[in-house]
C-alpha positions in Angstrom: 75.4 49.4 23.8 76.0 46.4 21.7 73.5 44.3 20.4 74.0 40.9 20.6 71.3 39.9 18.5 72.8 41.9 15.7 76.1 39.5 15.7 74.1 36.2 15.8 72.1 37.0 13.1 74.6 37.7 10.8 76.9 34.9 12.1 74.2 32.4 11.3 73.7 33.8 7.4 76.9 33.2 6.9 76.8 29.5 8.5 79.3 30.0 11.1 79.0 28.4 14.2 80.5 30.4 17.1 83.7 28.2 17.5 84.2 29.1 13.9 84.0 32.8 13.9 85.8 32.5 17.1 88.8 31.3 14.9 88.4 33.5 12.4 88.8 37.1 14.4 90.9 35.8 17.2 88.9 35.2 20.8 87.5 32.1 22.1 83.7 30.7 22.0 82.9 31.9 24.8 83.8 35.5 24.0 81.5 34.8 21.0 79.0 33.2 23.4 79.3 36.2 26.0 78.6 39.4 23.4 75.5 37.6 21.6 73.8 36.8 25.4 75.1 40.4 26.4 76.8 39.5 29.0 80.4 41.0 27.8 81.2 44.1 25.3 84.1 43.5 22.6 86.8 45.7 22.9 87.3 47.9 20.2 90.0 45.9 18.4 87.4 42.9 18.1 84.3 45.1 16.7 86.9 46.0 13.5 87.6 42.4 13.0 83.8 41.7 13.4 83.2 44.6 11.0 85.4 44.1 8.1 84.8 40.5 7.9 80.6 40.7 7.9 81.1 44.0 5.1 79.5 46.2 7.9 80.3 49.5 9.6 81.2 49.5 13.5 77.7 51.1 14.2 76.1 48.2 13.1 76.5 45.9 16.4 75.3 48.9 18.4 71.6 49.1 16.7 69.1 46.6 15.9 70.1 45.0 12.3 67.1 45.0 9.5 65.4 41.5 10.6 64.5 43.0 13.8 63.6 46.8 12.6 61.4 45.4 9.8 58.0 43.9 10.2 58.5 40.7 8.8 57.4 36.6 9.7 60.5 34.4 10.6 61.4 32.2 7.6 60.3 28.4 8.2 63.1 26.3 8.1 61.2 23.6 7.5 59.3 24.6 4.0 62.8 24.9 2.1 62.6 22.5 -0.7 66.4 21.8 -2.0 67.5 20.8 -5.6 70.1 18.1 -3.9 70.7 14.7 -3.7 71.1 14.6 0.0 68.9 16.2 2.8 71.3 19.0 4.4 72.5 19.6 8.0 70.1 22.2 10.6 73.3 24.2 10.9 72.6 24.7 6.6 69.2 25.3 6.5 68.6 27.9 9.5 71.4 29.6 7.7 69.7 30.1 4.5 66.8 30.8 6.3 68.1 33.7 7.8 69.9 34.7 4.6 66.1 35.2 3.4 65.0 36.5 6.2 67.7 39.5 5.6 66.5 39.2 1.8 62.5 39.4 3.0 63.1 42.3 5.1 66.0 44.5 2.5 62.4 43.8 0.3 60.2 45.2 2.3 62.6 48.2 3.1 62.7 49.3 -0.1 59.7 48.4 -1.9 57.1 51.2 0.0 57.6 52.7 -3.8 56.5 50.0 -5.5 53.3 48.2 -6.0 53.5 44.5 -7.9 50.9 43.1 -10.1 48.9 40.4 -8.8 50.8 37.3 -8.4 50.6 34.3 -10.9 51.8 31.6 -9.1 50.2 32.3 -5.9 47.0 31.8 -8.1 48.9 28.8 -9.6 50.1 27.1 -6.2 46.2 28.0 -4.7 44.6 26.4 -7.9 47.1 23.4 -7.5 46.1 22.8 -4.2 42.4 22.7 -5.3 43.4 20.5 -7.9 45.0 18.0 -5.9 41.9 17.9 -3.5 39.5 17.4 -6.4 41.3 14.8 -7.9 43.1 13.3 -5.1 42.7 9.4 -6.4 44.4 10.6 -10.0 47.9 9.0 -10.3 50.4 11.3 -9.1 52.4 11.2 -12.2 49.0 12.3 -13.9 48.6 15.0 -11.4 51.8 16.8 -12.0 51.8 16.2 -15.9 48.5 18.7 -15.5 49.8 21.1 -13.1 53.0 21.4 -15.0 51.5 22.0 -18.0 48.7 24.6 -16.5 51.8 26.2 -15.0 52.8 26.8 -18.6 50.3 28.2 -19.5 49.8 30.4 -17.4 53.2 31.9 -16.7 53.6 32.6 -20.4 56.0 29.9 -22.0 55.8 30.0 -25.9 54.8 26.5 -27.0 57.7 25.9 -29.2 60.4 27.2 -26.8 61.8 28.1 -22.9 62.9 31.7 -24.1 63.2 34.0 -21.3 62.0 31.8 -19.2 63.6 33.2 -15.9 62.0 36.6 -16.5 59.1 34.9 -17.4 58.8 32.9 -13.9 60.0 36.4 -12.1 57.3 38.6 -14.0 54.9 35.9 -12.6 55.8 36.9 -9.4 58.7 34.6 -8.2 61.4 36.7 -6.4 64.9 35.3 -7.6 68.7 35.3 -6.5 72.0 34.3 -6.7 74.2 33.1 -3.9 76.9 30.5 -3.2 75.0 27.8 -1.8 77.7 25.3 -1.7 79.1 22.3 -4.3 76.0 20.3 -2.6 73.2 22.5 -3.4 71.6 23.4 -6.9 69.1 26.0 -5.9 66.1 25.9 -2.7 62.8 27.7 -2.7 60.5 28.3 -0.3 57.4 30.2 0.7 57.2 32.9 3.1 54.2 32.9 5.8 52.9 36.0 3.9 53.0 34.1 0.4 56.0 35.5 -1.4 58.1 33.0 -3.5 61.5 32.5 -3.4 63.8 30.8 -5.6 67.9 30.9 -4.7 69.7 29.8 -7.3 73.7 28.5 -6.7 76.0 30.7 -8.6 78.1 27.6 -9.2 76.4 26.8 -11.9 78.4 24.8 -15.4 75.5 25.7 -18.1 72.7 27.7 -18.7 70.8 24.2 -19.7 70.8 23.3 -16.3 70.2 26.7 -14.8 66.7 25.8 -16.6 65.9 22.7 -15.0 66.7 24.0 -11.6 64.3 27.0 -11.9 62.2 24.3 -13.5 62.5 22.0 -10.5 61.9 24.5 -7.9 59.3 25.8 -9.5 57.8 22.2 -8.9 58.5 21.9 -5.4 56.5 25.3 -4.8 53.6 24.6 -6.7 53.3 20.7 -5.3 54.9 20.9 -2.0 53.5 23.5 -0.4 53.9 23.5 3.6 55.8 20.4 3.3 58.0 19.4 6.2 61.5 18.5 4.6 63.0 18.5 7.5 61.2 15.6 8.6 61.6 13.4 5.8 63.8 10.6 5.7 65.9 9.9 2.6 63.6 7.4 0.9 60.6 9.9 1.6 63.2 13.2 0.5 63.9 11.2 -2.5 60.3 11.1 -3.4 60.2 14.6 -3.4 62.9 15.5 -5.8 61.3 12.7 -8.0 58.4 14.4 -8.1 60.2 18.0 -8.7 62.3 16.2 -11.5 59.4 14.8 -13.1 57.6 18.2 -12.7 60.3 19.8 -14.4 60.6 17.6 -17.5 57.0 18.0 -18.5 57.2 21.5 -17.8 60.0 22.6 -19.9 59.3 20.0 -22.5 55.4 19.8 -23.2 54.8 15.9 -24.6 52.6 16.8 -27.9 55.6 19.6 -29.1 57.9 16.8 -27.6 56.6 13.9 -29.4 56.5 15.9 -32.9 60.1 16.6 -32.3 61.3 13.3 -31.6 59.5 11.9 -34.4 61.8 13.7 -36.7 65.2 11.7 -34.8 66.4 9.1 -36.9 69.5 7.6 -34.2 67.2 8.4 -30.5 69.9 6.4 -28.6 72.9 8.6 -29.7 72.8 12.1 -27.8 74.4 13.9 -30.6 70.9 13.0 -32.4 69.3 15.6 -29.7 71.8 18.9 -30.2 69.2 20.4 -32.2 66.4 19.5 -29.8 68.7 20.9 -27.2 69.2 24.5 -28.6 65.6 24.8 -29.2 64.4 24.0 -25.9 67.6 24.9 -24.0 67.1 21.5 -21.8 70.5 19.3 -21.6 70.8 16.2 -23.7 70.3 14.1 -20.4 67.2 15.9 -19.8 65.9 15.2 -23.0 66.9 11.6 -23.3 65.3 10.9 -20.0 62.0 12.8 -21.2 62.0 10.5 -24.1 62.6 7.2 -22.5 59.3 7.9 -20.1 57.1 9.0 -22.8 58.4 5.8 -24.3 59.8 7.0 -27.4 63.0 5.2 -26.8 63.0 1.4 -25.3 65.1 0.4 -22.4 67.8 -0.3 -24.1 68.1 2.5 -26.4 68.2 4.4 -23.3 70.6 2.5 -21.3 72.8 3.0 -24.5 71.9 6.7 -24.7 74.3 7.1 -21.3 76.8 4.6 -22.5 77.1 7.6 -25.0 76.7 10.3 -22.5 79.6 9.1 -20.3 82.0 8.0 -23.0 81.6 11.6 -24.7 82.1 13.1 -21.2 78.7 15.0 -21.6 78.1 14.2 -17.6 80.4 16.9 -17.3 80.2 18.8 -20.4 77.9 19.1 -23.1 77.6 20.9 -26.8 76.5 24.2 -26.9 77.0 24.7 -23.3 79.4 27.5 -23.7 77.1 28.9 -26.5 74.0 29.4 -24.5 73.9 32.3 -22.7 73.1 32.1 -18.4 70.3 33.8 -17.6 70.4 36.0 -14.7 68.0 37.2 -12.1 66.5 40.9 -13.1 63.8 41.7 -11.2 65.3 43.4 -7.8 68.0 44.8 -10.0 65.2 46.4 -11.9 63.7 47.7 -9.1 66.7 48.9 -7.3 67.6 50.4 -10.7 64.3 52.0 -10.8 64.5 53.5 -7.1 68.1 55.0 -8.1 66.7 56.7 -11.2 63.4 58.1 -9.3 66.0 59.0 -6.3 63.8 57.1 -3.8 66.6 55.7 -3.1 70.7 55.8 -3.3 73.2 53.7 -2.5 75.2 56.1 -0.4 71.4 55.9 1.7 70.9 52.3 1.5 74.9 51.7 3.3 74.1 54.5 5.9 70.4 53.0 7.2 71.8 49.3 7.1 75.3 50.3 8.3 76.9 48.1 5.8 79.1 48.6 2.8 79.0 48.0 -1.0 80.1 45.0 -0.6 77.5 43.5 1.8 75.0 44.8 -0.7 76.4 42.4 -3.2 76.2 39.6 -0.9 72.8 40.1 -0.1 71.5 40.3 -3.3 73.6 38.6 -5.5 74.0 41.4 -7.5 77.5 42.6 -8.9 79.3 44.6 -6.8 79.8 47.1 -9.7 76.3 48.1 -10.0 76.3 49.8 -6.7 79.5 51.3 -7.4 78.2 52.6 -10.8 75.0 54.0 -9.1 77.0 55.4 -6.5 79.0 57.3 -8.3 75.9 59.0 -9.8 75.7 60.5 -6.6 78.5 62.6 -6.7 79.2 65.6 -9.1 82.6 64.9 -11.5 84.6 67.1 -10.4 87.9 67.2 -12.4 90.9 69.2 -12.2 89.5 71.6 -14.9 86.3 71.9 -13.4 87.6 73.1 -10.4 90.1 75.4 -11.6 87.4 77.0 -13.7 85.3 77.3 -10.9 88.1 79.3 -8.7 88.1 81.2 -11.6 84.9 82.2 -11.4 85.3 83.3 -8.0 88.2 84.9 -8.2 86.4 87.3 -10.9 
C-alpha cells in the first residue's frame, strides 16, 4: 500500500511544493495532492519518476520512511537561527527542518554503537543562560564579549590562533553538515528538543575565512539565542539578532588582548593589505578584522571608512589574498563515525541503502558527504574477483 506520508516528507526536504513536483514528473497537483492524503495510488510509471528523482528505491513509498520509524521530536521551525541578511519564507524553513529531521533520525539509526562524551556546549549554552540571568542589567555588548570568550575557553581554541577550529567546535559536541542552502543563506543552527546542536553549513561557500565566521556566528546564535522565536521577529528585531551573532563572532575568533597586541604592531591600520599577516594567523577575512579593530577603537572613523574605500577598489568584497591558499575545512565527525561503523562492520553501505530503501546517492544528499566515500566503502563489501582469480579458482575445481 503506498504511503503517502513517505512522499510529503521527502517532497518538503527538498522544498518543493506539490505544483512543483507535479511539473517535474508529469501529473497534476492534484495527483500529488491525492497520493500524500491516500486517496489515489500512482501507477507504476509515476512511482519510477518519483523514485529516481528523490535517489530512492520503489519500495520506499510503500513503508514508513526513517522520520516516522525512528523515535525522534519534530524539529522546531521556529528555533532555526540563519546566517542571512533577510528572514526566509515558511515554505524554506519547514524544509530545512525536515532535512534535520531526516538528519536527527539517520543519527539516531546508526549511532546504538556509539556512545559521545559529555557535551561542551550544552554545558556552555546552560552556563550562558545562568549567566544572562545573573547579570541581566550588564550591557549586552558586555554580556556576549564574556560568553564569547568563556566559549573559548572552553571548547579548546589556542590563544594565538583558530586552528582546527571546526573539529574543535564538533569534538565539543556540535553535529555539523554540508548542504546547498541556497545563494541566500550562509549556514542555520538550531537545537533539537532533546539538546543536540546543529550547525548546516552552505556548501557555496568562496573562502575558508569565511567558512570561520559562519561557524563562528552560529555558534553565537546557539549559545545566546536559545528558544528564540525567529519566526516571529520582524526585520528590525531579526536584524538585532544577527548583530548580536556578528558581534559574538568577532570576539570569539579574535580575543581583544591577543588582538590588541597584534594591531599594535600595524604601522598603515586603514589599508587592508596592512592586515594579510593578521589574516593568515587568525584565518578571519580582512573585513572581519578591520571591523574588529574599528570597535575596539584601534582605528578612528575615518580610518575605517577609508579601510573599505580600499576593500572595494581592490575588489576584496569579492575576493581576498590568501583565499585560495587557505584550505576549507570540512565537517568530520559523522564521516568518522560512519567510517568507524564500516570498519567495525556494524554497519555497511550495501545495509544502510536496503533499511532506508534509498541509493548512494541519497546518502550523499543527506549527509553532505561525497558520494565517493560510500562507493569506496561499498566496494569493500564485495570480494575482487578478477579474470585470473576466477580462472584459478575453476582450476581448482576442476582438479
Amino acid at each position: 500500500m503506498f504511503v503517502g506520508k513517505s512522499l510529503a516528507n521527502i517532497r518538503i526536504m527538498n522544498n518543493l511544493s506539490r505544483q512543483q513536483l507535479a511539473e517535474k514528473i508529469g501529473v497534476t497537483e492534484q495527483a500529488i495532492w491525492q497520493y500524500e492524503n491516500g486517496y489515489v495510488s500512482p501507477k507504476m510509471e509515476v512511482i519510477n519518476k518519483l523514485k529516481a528523482f528523490f535517489h530512492v528505491k520503489s519500495s520506499y513509498f510503500y513503508n514508513q520512511d526513517l522520520i516516522e520509524k525512528v523515535d525522534t521530536t519534530p524539529i522546531n521551525v521556529e528555533h532555526i537561527a540563519y546566517r542571512s541578511e533577510t528572514i526566509n519564507s515558511l515554505s524554506k524553513s519547514k524544509s530545512e527542518s525536515m532535512h534535520v529531521q531526516f538528519i536527527d533520525a539517520f543519527l539516531k539509526k546508526i549511532e546504538k554503537n556509539i556512545q559521545y562524551p559529555k557535551s561542551v556546549l550544552l554545558e556552555l549554552r546552560n552556563e550562558t543562560i545562568q549567566f544572562l540571568q545573573n547579570h541581566s542589567l550588564l550591557e549586552r555588548e558586555k554580556q556576549i564579549k564574556y560568553v564569547a570568550e568563556m566559549a573559548r575557553e572552553k571548547i579548546g581554541l589556542n590563544q594565538d590562533s583558530n586552528n582546527n577550529l571546526l573539529y574543535l567546535i564538533e569534538k565539543a559536541g556540535a553535529f555539523v553538515f554540508e548542504k546547498e542552502i541556497g545563494e541566500t543563506i550562509d549556514a542555520y543552527s538550531l537545537w533539537t528538543e532533546d539538546d543536540r546542536p546543529y550547525i548546516i553549513l552552505g556548501s557555496i561557500k568562496k573562502s575558508a575565512v569565511r567558512r570561520n565566521f559562519d561557524i563562528a556566528h552560529e555558534l553565537g546564535h546557539l549559545l545566546l539565542h536559545y528558544k528564540m522565536d525567529f519566526t516571529m521577529q520582524d526585520k528590525k528585531a531579526y536584524r538585532q539578532l544577527e548583530d548580536e551573532a556578528h558581534l559574538f563572532a568577532s570576539a570569539f575568533l579574535l580575543p581583544e588582548e591577543k588582538f590588541r597586541e597584534d594591531c599594535n604592531n600595524i604601522l598603515k591600520k586603514s589599508n587592508p593589505d596592512s592586515y594579510i599577516d593578521l589574516k593568515q594567523k587568525w584565518q578571519v577575512s580582512l573585513q572581519a578584522l578591520g571591523m574588529r579593530a574599528f570597535r575596539l577603537g584601534l582605528i578612528s572613523y575615518q580610518q575605517f571608512r577609508y579601510f573599505y574605500m580600499l576593500i572595494n577598489k581592490k575588489g576584496y568584497r569579492k575576493s581576498e589574498p590568501l583565499d585560495d591558499v587557505i584550505p576549507i575545512s570540512k565537517p568530520s565527525k559523522v564521516k568518522s563515525i560512519l567510517q568507524l561503523l564500516f570498519d567495525e562492520g556494524f554497519y555497511s553501505v550495501t545495509k544502510l541503502m536496503d533499511e532506508l530503501r534509498v541509493d548512494r546517492y541519497f546518502l550523499t544528499i543527506l549527509t553532505g558527504i561525497d558520494e565517493a566515500f560510500f562507493e569506496k566503502n561499498q566496494q569493500k563489501e564485495f570480494p575482487d574477483f578478477t579474470v585470473e582469480k576466477v580462472f584459478r579458482f575453476k582450476k581448482k575445481r576442476a582438479l
